[in-house]
C-alpha positions in Angstrom: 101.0 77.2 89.8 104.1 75.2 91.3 106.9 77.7 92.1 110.4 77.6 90.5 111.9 77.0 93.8 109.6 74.4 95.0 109.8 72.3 91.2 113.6 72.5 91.4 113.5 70.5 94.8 111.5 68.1 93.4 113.7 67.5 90.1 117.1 67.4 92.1 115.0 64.5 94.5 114.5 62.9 91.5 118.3 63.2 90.2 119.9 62.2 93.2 117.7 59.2 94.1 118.5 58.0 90.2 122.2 58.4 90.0 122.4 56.9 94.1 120.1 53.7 91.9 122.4 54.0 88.7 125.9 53.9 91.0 124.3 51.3 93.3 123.2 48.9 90.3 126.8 49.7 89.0 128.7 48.3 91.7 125.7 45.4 91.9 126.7 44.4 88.0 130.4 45.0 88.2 131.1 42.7 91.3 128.8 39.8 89.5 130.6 40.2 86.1 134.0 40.1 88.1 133.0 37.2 89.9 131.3 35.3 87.0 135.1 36.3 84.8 137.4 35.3 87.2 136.2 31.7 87.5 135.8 31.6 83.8 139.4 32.6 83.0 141.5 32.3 86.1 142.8 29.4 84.8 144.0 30.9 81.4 147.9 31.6 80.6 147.8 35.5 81.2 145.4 35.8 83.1 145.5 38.6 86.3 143.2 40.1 88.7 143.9 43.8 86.7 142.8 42.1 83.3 139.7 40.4 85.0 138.4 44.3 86.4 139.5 46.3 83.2 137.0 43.3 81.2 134.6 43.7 83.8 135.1 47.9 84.2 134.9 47.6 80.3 131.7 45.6 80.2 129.5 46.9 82.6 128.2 50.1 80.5 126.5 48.2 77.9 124.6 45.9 80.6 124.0 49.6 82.2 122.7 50.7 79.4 120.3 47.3 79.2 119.1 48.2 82.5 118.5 52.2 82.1 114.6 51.5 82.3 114.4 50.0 85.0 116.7 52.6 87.1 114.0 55.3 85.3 111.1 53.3 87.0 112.8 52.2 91.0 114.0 55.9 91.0 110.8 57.6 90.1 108.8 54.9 92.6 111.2 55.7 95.4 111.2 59.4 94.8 107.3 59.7 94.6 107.6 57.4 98.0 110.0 59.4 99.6 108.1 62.1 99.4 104.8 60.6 100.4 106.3 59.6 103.3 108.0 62.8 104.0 104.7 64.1 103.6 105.4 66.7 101.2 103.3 65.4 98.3 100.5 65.7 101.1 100.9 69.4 101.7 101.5 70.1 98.0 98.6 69.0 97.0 96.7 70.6 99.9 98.4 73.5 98.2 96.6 72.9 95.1 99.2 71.6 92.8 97.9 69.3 90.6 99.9 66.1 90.2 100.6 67.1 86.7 102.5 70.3 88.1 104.9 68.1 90.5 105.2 65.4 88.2 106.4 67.6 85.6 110.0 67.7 87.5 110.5 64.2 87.1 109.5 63.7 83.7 112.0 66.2 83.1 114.3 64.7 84.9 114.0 61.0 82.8 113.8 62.9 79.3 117.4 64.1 80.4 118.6 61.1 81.9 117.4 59.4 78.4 119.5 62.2 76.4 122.7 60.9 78.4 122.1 57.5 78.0 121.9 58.3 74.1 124.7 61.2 74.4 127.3 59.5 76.8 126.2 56.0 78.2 126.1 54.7 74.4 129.5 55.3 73.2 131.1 54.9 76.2 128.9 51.3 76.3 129.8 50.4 72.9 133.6 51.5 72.7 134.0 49.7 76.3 132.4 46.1 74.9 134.8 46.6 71.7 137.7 46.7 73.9 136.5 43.9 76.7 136.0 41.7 73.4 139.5 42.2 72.2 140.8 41.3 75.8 139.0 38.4 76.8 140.0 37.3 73.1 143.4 37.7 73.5 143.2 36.1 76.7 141.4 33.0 75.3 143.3 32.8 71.8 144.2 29.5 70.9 142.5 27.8 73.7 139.6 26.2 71.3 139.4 26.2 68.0 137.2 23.3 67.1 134.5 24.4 64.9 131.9 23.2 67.3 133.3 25.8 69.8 132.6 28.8 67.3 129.4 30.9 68.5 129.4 33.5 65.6 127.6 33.3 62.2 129.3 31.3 59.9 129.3 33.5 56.1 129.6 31.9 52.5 131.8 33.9 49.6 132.1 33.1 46.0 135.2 33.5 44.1 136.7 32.8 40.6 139.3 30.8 43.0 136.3 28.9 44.5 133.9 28.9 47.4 135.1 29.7 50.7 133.1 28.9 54.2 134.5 31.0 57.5 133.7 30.8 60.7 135.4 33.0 63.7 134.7 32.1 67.6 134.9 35.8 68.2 134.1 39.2 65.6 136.4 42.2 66.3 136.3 45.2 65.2 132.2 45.6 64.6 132.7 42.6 62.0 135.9 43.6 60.4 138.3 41.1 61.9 137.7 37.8 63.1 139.7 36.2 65.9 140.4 32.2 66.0 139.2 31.7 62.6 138.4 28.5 60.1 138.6 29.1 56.2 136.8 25.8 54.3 137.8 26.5 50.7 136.0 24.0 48.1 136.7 22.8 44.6 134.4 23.6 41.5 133.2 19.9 42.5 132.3 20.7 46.1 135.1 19.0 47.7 137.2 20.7 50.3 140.6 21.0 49.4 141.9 23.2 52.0 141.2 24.1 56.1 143.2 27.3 57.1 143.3 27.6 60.9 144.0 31.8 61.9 144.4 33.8 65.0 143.5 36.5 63.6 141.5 37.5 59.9 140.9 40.9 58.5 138.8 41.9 56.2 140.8 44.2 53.4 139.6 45.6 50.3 139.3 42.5 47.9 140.9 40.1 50.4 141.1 38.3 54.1 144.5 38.4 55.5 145.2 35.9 57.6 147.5 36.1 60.6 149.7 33.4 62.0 147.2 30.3 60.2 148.1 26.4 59.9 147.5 25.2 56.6 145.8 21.5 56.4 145.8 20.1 53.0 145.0 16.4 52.9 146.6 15.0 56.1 149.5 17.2 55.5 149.8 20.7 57.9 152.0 23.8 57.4 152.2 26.6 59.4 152.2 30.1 58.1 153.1 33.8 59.1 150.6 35.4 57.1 148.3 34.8 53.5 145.7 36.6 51.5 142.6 34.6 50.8 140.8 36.7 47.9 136.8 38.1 48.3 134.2 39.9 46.7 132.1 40.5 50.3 132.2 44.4 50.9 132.8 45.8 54.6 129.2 47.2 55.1 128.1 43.4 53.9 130.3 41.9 56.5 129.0 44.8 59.3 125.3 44.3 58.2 126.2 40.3 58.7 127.9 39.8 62.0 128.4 43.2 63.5 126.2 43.6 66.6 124.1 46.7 66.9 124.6 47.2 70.3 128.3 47.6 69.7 128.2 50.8 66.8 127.4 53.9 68.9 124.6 55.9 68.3 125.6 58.7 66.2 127.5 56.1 63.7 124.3 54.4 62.9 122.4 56.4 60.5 125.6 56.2 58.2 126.0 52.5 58.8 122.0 52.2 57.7 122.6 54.4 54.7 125.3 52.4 53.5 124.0 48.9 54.0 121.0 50.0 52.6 123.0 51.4 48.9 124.1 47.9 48.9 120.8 46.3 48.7 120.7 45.2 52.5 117.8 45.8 54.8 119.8 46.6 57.7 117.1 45.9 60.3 119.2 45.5 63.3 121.0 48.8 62.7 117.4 50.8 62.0 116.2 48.9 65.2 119.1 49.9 67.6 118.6 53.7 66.4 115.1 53.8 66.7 114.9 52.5 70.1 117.5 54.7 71.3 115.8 57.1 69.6 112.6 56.2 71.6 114.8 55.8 75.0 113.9 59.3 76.7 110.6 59.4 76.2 110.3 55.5 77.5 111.5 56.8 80.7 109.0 59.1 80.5 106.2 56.8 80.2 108.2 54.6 83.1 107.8 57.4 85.4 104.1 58.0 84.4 103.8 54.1 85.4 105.7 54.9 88.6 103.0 57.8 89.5 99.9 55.3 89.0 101.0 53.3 92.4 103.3 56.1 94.0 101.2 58.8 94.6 98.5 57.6 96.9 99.6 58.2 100.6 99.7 55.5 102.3 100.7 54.6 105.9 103.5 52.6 106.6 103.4 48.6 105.0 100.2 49.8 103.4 102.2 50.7 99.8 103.9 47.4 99.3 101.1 45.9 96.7 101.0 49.1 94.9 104.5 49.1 94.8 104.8 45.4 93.6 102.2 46.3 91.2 104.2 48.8 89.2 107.4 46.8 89.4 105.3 44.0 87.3 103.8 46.8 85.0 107.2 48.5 84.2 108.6 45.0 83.8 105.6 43.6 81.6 106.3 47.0 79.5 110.2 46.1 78.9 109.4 42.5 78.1 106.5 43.9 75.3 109.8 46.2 74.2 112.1 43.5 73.6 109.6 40.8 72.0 108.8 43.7 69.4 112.5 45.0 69.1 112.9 40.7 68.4 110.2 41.4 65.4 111.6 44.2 64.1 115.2 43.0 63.7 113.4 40.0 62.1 111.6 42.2 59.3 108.1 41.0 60.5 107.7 44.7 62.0 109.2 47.8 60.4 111.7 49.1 63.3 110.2 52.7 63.8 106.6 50.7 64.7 107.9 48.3 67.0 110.4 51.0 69.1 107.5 53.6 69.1 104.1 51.1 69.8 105.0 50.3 73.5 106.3 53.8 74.2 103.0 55.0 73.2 100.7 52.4 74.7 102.4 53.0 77.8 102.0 56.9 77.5 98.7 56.6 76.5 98.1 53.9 79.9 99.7 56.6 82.3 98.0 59.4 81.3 94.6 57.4 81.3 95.4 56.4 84.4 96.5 59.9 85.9 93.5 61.7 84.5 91.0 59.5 85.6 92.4 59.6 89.2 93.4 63.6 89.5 90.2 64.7 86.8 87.5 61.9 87.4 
């Protein structure tokens, strides 16, 4: 049996090659976001170099937390490498250790990296893209509104006072405000009879209020401080409509499905985000399994590089299969607990194969 002393070497390799990987890809993202920002928006009133690195600062967790697989897989590769070279993987096995016993470190050591992502990369993530959202808003209010520059959903309400189509460039506030807004409010007939124009709409109970709007009516216009356009549309409605998933942290989700689910909503993209966080430690896991198929074998120096290229497409072949059937399960084709569990598991199942057919026969 592998000693305490010895498996605590191993697990701290494996920590300290994946937080140098996590920091390094950090600093990778961060300087491309600030780079991609600042020619975006250096021309905008307001705009300054600190507002360009708080958006950046603020937006880089959530593409972090995109990436967090892929860290899993480069650091187990490099550690298992490291330590081939180092030829300590050599004498450990010449010790007897199975590769099950020194593997067992670092398989620990992604199950806990996959509980932080969950326990602190997530809200951090989705509180930090909240706030970036409400800057780069700010900055850009008022710069377009022309409907054909809106990017969000556009959502239908019927009232006694009418229908009522609005449409938002940017949604604040997971859904609950809407910034650069256009109300089209329609007659019994179908004809529009009014276009509101807002900076800013929220989303009270029974009513929008709009903030600082122009009022077009005919080919008349009239600005206004403030109105109330009345709705029936609930918040969770609204949230289960336009609110992205990626942007409610993870222990706020199972009360967001709940309630969009009393209302009669199927809340898919909510159950799809939980379940694949859910199924985030245990995909690292199977990462590092995938890492160990083409890590393990010594090799001499420039002897490793098609092993090495070989797990890089297998780990990357196994995130693309996760995203086509996270795209099915937020589309109802799939239920969500299937397709955030079926490539975990086909990927277990693949490195274990793999492993026991190599170490067992």
């Amino acid at each position: 049996m592998m000693g305490w002393t010895l498996g605590r070497y191993f697990f701290f390799r494996y920590v300290t090659i994946t937080l140098w990987f996590f920091v390094g890809i950090f600093a990778l993202v961060f300087i491309i976001d600030f780079t991609e920002f600042s020619s975006s928006a250096a021309g905008l009133p307001g705009f300054t170099i600190q507002i360009a690195l708080a958006v950046s600062a603020l937006r880089v967790p959530m593409v972090m937390q995109q990436v967090v697989p892929f860290v899993g897989l480069f650091a187990a590769m490099a550690t298992l490498v490291s330590l081939n070279r180092r030829y300590e993987l050599v004498i450990a096995r010449a010790a007897g250790i199975s590769a099950w016993q020194f593997l067992l470190p670092a398989c620990i050591g992604a199950l806990l990296f996959g509980l932080a992502t969950i326990g602190l990369l997530n809200p951090i993530a989705a509180y930090g893209f909240s706030r970036a959202e409400n800057l780069e808003t700010s900055l850009r209010s008022g710069q377009s509104n022309t409907v054909s520059a809106f990017s969000a959903p556009w959502i239908r309400q019927k009232t006694d006072e009418g229908d009522t189509i609005i449409g938002a460039r940017a949604i604040l506030n997971q859904g609950l405000e809407l910034a650069d807004t256009v109300f089209f409010r329609f007659d019994a007939a179908g004809d529009i009879v009014e276009r509101l124009d807002a900076k800013r709409a929220f989303l009270r109970d029974g009513y929008w209020e709009l903030i600082d709007l122009t009022e077009f009516r005919g080919s008349s216009e009239k600005p206004l401080p403030s109105t109330r356009i009345k709705t029936n549309l609930r918040p969770e409605i609204v949230q289960e409509r336009l609110a992205r998933p990626e942007t409610i942290p993870f222990f706020e989700l199972p009360a967001k499905i709940e309630v969009a689910r009393s209302f009669g909503l199927r809340a898919n993209a909510f159950a799809m985000q939980f379940h694949s966080l859910v199924a985030l430690p245990l995909l690292l896991v199977a990462m590092t399994l995938i890492a160990a198929t083409v890590s393990m074998r010594f090799a001499r120096m420039g002897q490793s590089a098609t092993m090495i290229l070989g797990g890089i497409v297998a780990g990357f072949l196994l995130y693309v299969v996760s995203v086509l059937v996270k795209a099915f399960g937020t589309a109802g084709f799939v239920p969500p607990v299937i397709a955030a569990w079926f490539p975990v598991i086909v990927a277990m199942f693949f490195g274990v194969t793999f492993l026991l057919h190599k170490e067992d026969g």
